[in-house]
Backbone as CSV, one residue per row, in Angstrom:
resi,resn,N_x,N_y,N_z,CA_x,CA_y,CA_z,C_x,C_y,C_z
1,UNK,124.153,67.198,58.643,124.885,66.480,59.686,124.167,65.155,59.962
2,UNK,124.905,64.253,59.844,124.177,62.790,60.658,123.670,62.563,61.679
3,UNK,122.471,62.187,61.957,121.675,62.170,63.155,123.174,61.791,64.298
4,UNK,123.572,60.214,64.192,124.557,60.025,65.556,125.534,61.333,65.729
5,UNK,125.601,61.917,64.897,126.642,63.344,65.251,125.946,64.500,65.576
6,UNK,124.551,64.688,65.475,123.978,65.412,65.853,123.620,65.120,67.936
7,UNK,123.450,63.801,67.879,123.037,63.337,69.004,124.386,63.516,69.905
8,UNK,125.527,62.886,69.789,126.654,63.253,70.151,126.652,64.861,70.553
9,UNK,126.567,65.556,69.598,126.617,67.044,69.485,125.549,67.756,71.262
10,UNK,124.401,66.769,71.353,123.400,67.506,72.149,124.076,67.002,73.332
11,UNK,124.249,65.379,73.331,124.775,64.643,74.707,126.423,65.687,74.942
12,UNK,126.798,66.591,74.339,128.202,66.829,75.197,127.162,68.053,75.978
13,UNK,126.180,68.492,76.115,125.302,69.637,77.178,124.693,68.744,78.340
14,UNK,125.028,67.710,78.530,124.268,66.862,79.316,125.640,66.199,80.365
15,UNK,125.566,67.577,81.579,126.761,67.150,82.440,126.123,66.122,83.373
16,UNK,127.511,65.394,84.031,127.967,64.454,85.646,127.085,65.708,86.526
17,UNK,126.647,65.838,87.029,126.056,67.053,88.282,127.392,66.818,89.051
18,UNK,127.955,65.616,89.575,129.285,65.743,91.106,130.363,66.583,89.784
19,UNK,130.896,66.247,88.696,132.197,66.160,87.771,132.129,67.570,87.515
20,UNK,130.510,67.828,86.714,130.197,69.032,86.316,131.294,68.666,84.647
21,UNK,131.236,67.644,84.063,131.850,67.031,82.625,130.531,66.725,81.991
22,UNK,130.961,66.756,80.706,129.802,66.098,79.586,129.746,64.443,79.937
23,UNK,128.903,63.568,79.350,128.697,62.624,79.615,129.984,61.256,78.049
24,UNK,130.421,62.613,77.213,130.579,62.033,76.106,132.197,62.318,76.732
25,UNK,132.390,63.419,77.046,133.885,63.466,77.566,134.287,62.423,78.470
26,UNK,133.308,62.265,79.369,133.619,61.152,80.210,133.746,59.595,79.515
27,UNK,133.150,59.783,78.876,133.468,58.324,78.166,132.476,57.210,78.437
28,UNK,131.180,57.901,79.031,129.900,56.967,79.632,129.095,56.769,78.140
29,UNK,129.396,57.426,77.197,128.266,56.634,76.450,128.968,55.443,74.925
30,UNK,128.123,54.224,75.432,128.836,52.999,74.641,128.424,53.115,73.598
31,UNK,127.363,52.797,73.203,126.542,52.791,71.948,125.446,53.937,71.541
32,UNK,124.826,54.275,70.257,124.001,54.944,69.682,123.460,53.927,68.575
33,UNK,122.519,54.437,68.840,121.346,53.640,67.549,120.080,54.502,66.874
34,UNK,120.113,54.413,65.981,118.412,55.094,65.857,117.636,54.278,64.810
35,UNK,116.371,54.034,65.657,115.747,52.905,64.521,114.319,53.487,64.700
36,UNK,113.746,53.428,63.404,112.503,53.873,63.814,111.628,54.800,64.414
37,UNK,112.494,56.339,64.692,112.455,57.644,65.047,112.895,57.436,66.819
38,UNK,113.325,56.212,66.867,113.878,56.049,68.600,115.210,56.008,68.694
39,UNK,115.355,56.521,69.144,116.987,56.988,69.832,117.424,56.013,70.643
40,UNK,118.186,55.101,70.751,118.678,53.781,71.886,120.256,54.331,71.886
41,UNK,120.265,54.737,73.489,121.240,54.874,73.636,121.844,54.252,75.218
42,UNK,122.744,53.194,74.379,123.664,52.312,76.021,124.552,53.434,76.234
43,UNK,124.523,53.440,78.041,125.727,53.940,78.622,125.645,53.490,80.089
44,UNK,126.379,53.980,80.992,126.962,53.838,81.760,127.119,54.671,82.591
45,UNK,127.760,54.715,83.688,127.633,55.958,85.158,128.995,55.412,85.402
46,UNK,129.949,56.171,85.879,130.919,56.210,87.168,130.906,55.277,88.144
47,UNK,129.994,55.442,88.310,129.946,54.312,89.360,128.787,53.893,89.533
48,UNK,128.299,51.937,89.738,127.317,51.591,90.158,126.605,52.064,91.432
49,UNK,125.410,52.129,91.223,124.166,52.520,92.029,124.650,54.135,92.829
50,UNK,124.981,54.338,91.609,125.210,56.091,91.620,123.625,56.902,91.683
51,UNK,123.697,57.869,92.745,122.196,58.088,93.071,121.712,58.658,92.036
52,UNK,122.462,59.453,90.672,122.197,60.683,89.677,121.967,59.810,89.054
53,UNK,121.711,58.845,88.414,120.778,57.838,87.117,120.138,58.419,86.754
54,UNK,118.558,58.783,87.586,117.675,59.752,86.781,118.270,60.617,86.286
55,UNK,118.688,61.576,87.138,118.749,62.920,86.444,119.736,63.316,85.442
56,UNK,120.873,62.276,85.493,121.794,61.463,84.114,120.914,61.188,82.794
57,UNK,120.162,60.227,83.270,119.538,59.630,82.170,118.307,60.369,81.292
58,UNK,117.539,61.300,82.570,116.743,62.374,82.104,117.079,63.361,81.352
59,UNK,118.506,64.104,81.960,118.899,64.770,81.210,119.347,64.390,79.747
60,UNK,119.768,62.962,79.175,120.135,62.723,78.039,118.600,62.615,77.199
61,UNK,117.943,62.030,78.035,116.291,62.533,77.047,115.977,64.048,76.860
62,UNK,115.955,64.877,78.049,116.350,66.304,77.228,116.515,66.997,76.391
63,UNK,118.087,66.236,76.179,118.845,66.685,75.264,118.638,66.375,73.687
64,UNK,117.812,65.648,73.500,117.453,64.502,72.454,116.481,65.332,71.821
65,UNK,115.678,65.648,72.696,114.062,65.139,71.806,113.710,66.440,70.916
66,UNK,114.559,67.336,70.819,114.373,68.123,69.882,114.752,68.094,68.942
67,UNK,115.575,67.110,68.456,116.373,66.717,66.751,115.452,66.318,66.235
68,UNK,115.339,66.719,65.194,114.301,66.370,64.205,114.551,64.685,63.929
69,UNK,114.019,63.700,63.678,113.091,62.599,63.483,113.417,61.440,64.717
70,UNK,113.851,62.085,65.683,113.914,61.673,67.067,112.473,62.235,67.738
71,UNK,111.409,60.649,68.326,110.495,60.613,68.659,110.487,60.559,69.921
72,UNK,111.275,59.500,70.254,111.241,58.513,71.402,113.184,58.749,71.917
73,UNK,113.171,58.524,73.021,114.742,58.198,73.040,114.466,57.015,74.925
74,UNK,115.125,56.143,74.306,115.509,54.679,74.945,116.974,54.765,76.102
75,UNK,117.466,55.227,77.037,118.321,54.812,77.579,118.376,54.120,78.576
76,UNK,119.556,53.131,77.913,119.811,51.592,79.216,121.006,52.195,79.680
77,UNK,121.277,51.604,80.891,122.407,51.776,81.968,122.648,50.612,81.857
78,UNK,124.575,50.122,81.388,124.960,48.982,81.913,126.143,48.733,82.535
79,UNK,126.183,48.081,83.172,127.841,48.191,83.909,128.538,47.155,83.412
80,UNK,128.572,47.043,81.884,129.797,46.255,81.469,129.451,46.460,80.247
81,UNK,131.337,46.498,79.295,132.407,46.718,80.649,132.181,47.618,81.676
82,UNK,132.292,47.767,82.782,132.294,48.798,83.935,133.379,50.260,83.381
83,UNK,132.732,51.280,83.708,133.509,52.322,83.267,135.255,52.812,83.934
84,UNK,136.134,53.233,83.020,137.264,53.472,83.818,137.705,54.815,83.409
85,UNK,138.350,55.694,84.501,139.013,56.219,83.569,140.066,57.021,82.550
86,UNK,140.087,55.534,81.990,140.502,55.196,80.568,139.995,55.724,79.539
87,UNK,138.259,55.708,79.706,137.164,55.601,78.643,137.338,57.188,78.426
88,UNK,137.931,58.571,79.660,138.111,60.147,79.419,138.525,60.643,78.330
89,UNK,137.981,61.401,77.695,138.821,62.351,76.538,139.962,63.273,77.532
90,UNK,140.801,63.525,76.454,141.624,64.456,76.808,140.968,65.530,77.791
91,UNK,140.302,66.123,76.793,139.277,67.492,77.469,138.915,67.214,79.142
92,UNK,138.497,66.342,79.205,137.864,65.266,80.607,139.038,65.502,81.405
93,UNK,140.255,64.961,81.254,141.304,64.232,81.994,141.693,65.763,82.309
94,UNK,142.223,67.214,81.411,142.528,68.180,82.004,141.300,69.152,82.723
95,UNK,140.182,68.728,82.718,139.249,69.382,83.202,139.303,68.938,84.528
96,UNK,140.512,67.442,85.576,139.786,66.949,86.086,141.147,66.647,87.027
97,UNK,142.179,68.062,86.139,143.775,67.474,86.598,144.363,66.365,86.424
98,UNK,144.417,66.218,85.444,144.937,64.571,85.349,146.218,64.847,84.214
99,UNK,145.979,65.993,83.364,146.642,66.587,82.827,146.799,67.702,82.394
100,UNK,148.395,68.110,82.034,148.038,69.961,82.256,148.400,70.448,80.794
C-alpha cells in the first residue's frame, strides 16, 4: 500500500471530539506529503480558533507515527481556503443528517 494511503487509512481513526467524524470525512485535510521520513500534513478545523487544535492535531500525530518510514509528522493548520461543508464525504453528510 502507498504510504499517502496508508496515512489516509490511520487519519480516518482520528475523530472532531464535538462531530465525533473522522477528520478525512470531514474534508479538513488539504494536503499530504512525505519527504524525508516526515509526514507534512496541511489541514484545517471547522472553524477558526476552535479550542480542539491540539488535541486535533495531536491526535493526527498519533495516528501517524507508527507507519513504518514515518519519523517525524509536521502538521500546519490553515484557514484557506476556509473549510465548508462542501469539503464532507457522503459518509460525513449522513452521519450528520444532511442526508438519508
Amino acid at each position: 500500500m502507498e504510504i499517502k494511503a496508508k496515512i489516509l487509512e490511520k487519519l480516518q481513526n482520528v475523530l472532531d471530539p464535538e462531530l465525533g467524524i473522522n477528520v478525512v470525512d470531514l474534508g479538513l485535510i488539504y494536503k499530504i506529503e512525505v519527504k524525508d521520513g516526515t509526514a507534512f500534513i496541511l489541514m484545517t478545523l471547522t472553524t477558526p480558533g476552535c479550542p480542539l487544535l491540539d488535541s486535533i492535531a495531536g491526535g493526527v500525530k498519533r495516528a501517524l507515527r507508527d507507519i513504518e518510514g514515518i519519523q517525524d509528522v509536521n502538521v500546519q493548520i490553515t484557514w484557506n481556503p476556509p473549510w465548508s461543508p462542501d469539503r464532507m464525504s457522503e459518509k460525513a453528510l449522513r452521519q450528520l443528517g444532511f442526508l438519508s
